[in-house]
Wavefront OBJ file of the C-alpha trace (Angstrom):
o trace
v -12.136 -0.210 19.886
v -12.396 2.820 18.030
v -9.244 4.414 17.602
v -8.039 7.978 16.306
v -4.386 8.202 15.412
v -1.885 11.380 13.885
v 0.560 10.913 11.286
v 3.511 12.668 13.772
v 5.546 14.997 11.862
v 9.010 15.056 14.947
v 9.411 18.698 15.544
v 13.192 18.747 15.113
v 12.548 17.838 11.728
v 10.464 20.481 11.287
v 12.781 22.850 13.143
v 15.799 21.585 11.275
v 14.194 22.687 7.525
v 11.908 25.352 8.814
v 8.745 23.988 7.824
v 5.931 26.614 7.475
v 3.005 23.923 8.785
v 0.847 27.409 7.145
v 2.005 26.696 3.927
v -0.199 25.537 1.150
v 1.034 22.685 -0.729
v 1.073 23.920 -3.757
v 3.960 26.122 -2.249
v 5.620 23.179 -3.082
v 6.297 21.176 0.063
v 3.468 18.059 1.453
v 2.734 15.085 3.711
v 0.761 11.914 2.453
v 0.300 8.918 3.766
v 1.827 6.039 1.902
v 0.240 2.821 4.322
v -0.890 1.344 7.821
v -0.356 -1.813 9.367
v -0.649 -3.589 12.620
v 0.585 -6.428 14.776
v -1.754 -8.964 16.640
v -1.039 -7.373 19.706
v -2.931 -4.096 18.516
v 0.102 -1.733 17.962
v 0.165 0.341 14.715
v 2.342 1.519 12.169
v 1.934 4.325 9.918
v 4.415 4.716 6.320
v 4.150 8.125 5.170
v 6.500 10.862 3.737
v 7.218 14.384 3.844
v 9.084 16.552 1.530
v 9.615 20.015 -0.179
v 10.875 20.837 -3.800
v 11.187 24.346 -4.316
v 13.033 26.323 -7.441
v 16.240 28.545 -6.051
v 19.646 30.162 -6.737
v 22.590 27.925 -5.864
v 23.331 29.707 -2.569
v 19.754 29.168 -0.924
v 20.414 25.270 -2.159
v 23.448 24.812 0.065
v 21.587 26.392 3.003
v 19.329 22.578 4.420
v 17.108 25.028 6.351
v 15.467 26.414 2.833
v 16.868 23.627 0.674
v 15.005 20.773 -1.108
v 14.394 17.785 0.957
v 12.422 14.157 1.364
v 11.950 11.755 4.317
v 10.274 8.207 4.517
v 8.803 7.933 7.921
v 6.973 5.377 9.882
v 5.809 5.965 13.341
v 4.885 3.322 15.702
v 1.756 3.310 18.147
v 0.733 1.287 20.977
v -2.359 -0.239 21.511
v -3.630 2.370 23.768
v -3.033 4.804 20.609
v 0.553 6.229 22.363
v 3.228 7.344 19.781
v 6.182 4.871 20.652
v 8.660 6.091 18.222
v 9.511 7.243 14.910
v 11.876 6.498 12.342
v 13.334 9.045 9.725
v 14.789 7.959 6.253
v 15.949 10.188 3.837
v 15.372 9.223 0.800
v 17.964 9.297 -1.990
v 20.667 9.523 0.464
v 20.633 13.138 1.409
v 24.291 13.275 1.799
v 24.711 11.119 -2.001
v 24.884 7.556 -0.197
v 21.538 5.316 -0.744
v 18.997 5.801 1.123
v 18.574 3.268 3.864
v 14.919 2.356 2.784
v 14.702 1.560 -0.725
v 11.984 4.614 -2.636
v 10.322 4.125 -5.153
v 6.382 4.043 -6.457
v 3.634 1.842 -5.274
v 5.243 1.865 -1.732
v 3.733 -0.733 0.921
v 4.209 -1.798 4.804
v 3.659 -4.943 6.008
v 4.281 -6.891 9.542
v 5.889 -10.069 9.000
v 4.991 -12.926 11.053
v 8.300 -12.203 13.214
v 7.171 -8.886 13.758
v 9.664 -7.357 11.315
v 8.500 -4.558 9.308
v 8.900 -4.977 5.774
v 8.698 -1.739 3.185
v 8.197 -2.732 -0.140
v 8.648 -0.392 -3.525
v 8.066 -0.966 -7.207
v 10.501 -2.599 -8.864
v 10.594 -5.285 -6.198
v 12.764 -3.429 -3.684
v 11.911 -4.696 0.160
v 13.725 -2.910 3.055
v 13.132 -5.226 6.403
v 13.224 -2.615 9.659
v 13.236 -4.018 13.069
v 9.580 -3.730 14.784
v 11.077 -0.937 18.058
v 12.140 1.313 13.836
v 15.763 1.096 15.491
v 17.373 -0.212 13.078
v 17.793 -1.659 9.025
v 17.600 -5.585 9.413
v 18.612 -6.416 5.694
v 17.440 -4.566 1.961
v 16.429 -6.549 -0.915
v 17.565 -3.953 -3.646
v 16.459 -4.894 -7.469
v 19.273 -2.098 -8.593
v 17.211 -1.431 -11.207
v 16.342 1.933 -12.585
v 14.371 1.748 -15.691
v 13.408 3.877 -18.167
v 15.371 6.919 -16.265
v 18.504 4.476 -15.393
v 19.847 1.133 -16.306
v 19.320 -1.898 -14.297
v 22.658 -3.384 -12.047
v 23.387 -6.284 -10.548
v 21.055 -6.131 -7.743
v 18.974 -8.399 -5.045
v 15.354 -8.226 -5.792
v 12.717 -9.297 -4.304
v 9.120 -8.226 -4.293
v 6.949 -5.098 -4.723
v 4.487 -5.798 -1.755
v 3.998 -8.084 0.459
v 0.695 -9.591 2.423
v 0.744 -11.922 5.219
v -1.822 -15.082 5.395
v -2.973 -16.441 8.738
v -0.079 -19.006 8.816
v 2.159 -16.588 7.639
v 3.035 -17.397 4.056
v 3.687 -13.960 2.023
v 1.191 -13.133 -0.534
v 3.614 -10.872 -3.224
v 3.981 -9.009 -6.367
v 6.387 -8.589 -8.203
v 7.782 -6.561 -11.241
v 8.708 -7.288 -14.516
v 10.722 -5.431 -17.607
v 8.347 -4.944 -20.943
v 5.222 -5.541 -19.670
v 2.260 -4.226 -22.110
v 5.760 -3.560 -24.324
v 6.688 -1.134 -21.698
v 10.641 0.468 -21.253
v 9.403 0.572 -17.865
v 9.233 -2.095 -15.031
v 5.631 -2.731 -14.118
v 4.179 -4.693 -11.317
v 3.064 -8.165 -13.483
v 2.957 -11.728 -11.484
v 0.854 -12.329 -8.189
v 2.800 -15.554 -6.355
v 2.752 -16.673 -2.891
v 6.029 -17.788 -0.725
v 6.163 -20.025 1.954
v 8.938 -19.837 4.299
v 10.698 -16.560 6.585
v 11.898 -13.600 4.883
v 15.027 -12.678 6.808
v 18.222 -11.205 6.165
v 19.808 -14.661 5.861
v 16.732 -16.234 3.990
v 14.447 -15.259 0.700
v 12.107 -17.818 0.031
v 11.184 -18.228 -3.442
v 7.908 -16.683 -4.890
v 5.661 -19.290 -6.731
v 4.042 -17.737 -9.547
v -0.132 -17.641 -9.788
v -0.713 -15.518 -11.879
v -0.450 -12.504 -13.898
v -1.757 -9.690 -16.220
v 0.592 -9.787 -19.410
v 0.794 -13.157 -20.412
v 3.829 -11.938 -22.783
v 6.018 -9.606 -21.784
v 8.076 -8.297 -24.188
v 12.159 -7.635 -24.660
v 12.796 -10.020 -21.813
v 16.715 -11.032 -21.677
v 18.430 -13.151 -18.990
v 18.967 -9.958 -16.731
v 15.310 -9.490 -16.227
v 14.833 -13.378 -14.645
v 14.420 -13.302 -11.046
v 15.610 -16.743 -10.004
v 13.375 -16.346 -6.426
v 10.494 -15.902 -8.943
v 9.361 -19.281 -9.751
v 6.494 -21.365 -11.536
v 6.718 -25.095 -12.279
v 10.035 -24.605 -10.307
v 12.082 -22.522 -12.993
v 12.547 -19.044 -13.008
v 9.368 -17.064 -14.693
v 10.789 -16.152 -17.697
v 8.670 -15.233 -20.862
v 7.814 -19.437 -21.604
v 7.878 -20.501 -18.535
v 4.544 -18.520 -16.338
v 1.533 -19.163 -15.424
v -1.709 -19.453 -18.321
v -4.135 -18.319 -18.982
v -3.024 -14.867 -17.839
v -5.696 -13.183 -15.712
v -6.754 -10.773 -18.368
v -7.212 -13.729 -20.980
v -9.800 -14.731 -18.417
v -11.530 -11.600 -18.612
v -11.030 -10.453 -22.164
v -14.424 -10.954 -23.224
v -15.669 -8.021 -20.592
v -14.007 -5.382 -22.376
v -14.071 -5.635 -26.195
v -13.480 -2.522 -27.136
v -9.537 -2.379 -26.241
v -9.453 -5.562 -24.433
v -7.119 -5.435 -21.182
v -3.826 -4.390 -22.471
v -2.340 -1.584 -20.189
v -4.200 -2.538 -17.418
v -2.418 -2.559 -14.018
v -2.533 -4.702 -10.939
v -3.832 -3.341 -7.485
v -2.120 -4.543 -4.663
v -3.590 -8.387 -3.666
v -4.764 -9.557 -0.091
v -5.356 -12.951 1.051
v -9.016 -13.759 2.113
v -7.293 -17.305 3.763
v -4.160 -19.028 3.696
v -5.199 -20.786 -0.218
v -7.906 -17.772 -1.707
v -6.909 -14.060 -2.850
v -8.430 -11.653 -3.902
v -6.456 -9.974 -6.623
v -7.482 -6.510 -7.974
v -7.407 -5.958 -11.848
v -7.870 -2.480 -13.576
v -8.417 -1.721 -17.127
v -6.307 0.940 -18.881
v -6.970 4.615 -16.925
v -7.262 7.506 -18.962
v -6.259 11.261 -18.472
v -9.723 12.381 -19.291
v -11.641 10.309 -16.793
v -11.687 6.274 -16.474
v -15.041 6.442 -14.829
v -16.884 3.139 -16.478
v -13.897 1.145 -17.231
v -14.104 -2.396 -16.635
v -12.277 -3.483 -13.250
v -12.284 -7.142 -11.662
v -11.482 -8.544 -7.704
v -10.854 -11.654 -9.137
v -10.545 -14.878 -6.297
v -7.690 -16.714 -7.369
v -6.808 -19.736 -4.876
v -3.521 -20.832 -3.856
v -3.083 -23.093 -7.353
v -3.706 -20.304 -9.571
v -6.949 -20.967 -10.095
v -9.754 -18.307 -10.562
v -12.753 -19.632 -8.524
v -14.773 -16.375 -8.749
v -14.793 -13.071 -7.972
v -16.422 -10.798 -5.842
v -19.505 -9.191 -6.945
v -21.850 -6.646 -6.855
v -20.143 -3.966 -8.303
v -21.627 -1.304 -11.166
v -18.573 -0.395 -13.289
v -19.907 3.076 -13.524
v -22.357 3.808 -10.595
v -19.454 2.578 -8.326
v -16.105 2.657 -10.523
v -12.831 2.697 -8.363
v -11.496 5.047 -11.245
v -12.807 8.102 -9.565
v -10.180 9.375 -7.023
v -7.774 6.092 -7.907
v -9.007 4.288 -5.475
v -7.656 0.873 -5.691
v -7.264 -0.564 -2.764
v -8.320 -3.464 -1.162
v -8.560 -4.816 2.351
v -9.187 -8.399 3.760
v -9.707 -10.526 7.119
v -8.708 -13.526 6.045
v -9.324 -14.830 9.673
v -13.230 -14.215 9.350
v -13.258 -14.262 5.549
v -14.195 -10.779 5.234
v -13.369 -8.361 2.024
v -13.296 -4.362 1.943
v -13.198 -2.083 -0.915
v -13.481 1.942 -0.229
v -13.642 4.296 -3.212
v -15.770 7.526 -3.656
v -19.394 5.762 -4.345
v -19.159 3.595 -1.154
v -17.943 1.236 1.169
v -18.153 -2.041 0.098
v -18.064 -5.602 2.338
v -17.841 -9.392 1.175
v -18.025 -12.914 2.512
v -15.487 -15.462 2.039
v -17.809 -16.575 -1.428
v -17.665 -13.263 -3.370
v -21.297 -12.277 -2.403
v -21.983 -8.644 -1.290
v -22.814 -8.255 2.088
v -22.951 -4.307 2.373
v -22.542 -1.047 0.347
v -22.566 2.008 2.446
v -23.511 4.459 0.118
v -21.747 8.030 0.293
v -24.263 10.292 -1.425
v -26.036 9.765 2.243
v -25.279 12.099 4.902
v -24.464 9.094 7.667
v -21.586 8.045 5.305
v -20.221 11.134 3.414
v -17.701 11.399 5.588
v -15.578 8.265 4.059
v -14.827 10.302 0.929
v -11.803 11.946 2.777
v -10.543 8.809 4.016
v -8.544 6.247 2.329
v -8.724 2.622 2.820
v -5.110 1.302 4.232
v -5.579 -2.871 5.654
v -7.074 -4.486 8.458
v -5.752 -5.196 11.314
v -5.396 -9.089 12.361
v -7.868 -8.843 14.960
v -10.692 -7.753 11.630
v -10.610 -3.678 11.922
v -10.114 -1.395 9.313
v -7.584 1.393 9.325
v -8.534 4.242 7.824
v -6.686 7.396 6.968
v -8.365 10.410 6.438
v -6.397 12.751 3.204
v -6.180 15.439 4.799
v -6.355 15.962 8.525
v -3.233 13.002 8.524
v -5.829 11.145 11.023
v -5.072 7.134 11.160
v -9.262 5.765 12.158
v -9.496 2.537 13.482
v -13.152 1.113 12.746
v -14.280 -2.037 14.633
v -16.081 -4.676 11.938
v -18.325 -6.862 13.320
v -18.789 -10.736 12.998
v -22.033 -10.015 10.689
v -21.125 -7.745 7.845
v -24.745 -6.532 8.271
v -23.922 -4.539 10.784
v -21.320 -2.902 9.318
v -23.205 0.028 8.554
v -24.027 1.100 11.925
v -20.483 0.115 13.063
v -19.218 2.667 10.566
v -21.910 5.338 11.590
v -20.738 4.850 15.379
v -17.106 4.710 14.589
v -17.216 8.295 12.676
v -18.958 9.945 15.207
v -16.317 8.180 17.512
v -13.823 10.024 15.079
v -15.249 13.414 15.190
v -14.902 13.748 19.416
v -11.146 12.022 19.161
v -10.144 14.341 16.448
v -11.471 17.225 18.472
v -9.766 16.034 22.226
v -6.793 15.153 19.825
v -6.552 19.282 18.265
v -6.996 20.028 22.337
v -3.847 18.313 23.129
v -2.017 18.547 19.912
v -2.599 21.947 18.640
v -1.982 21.110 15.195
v -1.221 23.841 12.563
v -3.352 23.596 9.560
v -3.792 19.906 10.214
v -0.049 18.922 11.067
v 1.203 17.180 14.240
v 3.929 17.898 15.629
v 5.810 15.397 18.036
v 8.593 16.208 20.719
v 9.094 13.919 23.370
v 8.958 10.508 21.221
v 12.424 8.845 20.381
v 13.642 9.289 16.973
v 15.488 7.275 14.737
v 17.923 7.994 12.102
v 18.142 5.180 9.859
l 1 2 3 4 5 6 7 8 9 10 11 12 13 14 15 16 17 18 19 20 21 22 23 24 25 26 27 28 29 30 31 32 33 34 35 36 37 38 39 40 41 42 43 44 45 46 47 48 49 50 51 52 53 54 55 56 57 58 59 60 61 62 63 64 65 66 67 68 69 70 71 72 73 74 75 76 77 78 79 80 81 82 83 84 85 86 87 88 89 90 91 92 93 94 95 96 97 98 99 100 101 102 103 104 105 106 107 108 109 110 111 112 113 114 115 116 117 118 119 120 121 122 123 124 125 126 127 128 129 130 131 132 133 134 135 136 137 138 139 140 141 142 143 144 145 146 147 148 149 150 151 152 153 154 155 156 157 158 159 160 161 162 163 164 165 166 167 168 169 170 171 172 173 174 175 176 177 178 179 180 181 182 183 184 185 186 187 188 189 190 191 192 193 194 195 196 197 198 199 200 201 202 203 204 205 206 207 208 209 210 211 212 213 214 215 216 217 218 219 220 221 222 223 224 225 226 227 228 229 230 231 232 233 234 235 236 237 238 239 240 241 242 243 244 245 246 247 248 249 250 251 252 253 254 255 256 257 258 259 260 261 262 263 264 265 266 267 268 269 270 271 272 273 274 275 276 277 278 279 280 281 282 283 284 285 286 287 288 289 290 291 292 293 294 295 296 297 298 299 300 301 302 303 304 305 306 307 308 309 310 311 312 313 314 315 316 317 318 319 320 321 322 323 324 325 326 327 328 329 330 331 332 333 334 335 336 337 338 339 340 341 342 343 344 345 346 347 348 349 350 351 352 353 354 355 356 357 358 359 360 361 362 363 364 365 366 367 368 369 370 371 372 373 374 375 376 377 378 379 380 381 382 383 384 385 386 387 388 389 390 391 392 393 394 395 396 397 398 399 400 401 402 403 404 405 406 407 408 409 410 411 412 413 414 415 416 417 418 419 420 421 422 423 424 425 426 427 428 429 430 431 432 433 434 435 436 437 438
């Protein structure tokens, strides 16, 4: 079912700081959309913040109707497309406690297998919400502030999280000196087996990752939930070859040092397909060498999946990294500025739906979130905070027209959506569904 959604912004926020919904961004206040994800039974949730950061005397500081502020929210849908509720975080504390959602970069949602939500943020901070956004269920809090802080004694776990069929947790996690970094940098791909809880944290088994070497490593940086050969990963003890020794050869000029992991999604319970970048420049990384490598559930890379120009359709342009699987169907999607791109279960190309064609233009606003368990893709569009749902069908052939249908399906939602609605410049405001404080 096709399926247009807003990214709610609840109107006492916007009441509370004075929002002007008018304002351009560059005013310095902005929504984007951070994820999507969805439960079997077709509800939705969106991850997305909202803030403003303006320069002012002391006085207009103090006042929280013109001050600075930032919010985490997620909003819940049901499967007829109803807002359900929302849930408001403020991040950094507001008040100078922690935040109850751990920020931080690289942020990710994800429905666990018990229906808990689970927020993930680089350096391997996970904040588990219950699935009616009522309430805080447990945080996983690395403590660790690098380069702008030091690093306390914390409880880490990962920096996102993807859930196979039979519900093990396809992760990433974070490590200190990577590419001989101050920074901590998302590094190992693993896979756990077993319910993340508040009570229970089931260790990550290593598969692989980009630096085989990470530098400066000391006993602080050893996650002892982060395991390979069943021993902590720890500089000696990870898995080899790394997976940019087993592409080295495609990029001799500078090899793959400060390249950067995309986030991984399983394609079935024991096969992943794990996005690789090579280093991005400021100037343009357009024709750098990138790799969806298939890595199974031993660590093994079996392929990869092909078809791909690195220039005629580089993910560089835009940053768009993402990936999206089915693992039910064995289906993989990638969605950058060139196309829309669909694989089988064996790496092999099924469809490119190129955007320099009028049908499929559109998809340059949108960016590519997850799909759903039942084999759609959610979509959000950059700017008019629009959540699409598009229906994939069974044969990936006929994935173009699906796409064709689904936008024109778009374009009459989005305009019996503004009907109803009335956004300003975009913006949705939301009254009547519950909000909560966490």
């Amino acid at each position: 079912m096709i399926q247009t959604l807003p990214l709610v912004l609840p109107e006492p926020l916007v009441e509370f700081h004075r929002i002007d919904l008018t304002a351009l961004y560059s005013t310095g206040w902005g929504v984007a959309a951070l994820d999507a994800a969805a439960t079997p039974t077709g509800e939705t949730y969106a991850l997305y913040r909202v803030g403003r950061y303006t320069h002012g005397v002391s006085e207009r500081e103090q006042d929280p109707t013109a001050a600075n502020f930032g919010y985490l929210i997620i909003t819940r849908y049901s499967a007829d497309g109803e807002v359900l509720a929302s849930a408001l975080c403020r991040t950094g504390g507001g008040d100078g406690t922690d935040a109850a959602i751990v920020d931080g970069s690289e942020m990710t949602l994800c429905v666990l297998p018990d229906g808990t939500l689970a927020v993930s943020a680089r350096p391997n901070n996970t904040t588990l919400i219950a699935s009616d956004l009522s309430r805080v269920v447990a945080v996983y809090d690395s403590k660790d502030r690098r380069p702008f802080g030091g690093v306390a004694p914390g409880d880490a776990y990962a920096t996102s999280i993807s859930v196979t069929p039979s519900g093990r947790l396809l992760c990433t996690v974070a490590e200190y000196g990577v590419w001989d970094s101050a920074s901590v940098i998302t590094n190992v791909v693993g896979v756990a087996d077993g319910a993340l809880t508040a009570s229970s944290k089931p260790a990550i088994e290593a598969l692989t990752s980009l630096d085989p070497e990470p530098a400066r490593h000391t006993d602080i940086d050893l996650h002892a939930h982060v395991t390979y050969k069943g021993a902590p990963v720890s500089p000696a003890n990870r898995p080899r070859p790394a997976l940019t020794e087993l592409v080295a050869d495609e990029d001799r000029l500078s090899g793959w040092r400060y390249s950067h992991l995309g986030r991984p999604v399983p394609l079935a319970d024991d096969l992943f397909v794990v996005p690789a970048y090579a280093k991005t420049f400021r100037a343009g990384s357009r024709g750098q060498p990138f790799v969806f490598a298939l890595i199974n559930d031993q660590g093994q890379m079996t392929g990869r999946l092909d078809g791909m120009h690195v220039w005629r359709d580089s993910p560089f342009t835009g940053l768009c990294y993402n990936l999206a699987a089915d693992p039910h169907r064995g289906h993989a999607f990638h969605l950058n500025r060139y196309g829309l791109y669909a694989w089988n279960r064996a790496g092999a190309l099924r469809a490119r739906l190129d955007t320099a064609t009028k049908a499929f233009k559109p998809l340059t606003h949108f960016t590519l979130t997850t799909c759903t368990p039942a084999g759609d893709l959610l979509l959000i569009h950059n700017k008019q905070h629009l959540i699409l749902r598009v229906p994939v069908p069974e044969d990936l052939t006929e994935l173009p027209s699906a796409v064709e249908e689904a936008l024109r399906g778009y374009a009459r939602q989005r305009t019996a959506l503004k009907k109803q609605w009335a956004p300003v410049n975009w913006h949705w405001t939301e009254a009547s569904a519950p909000v909560h404080r966490l």
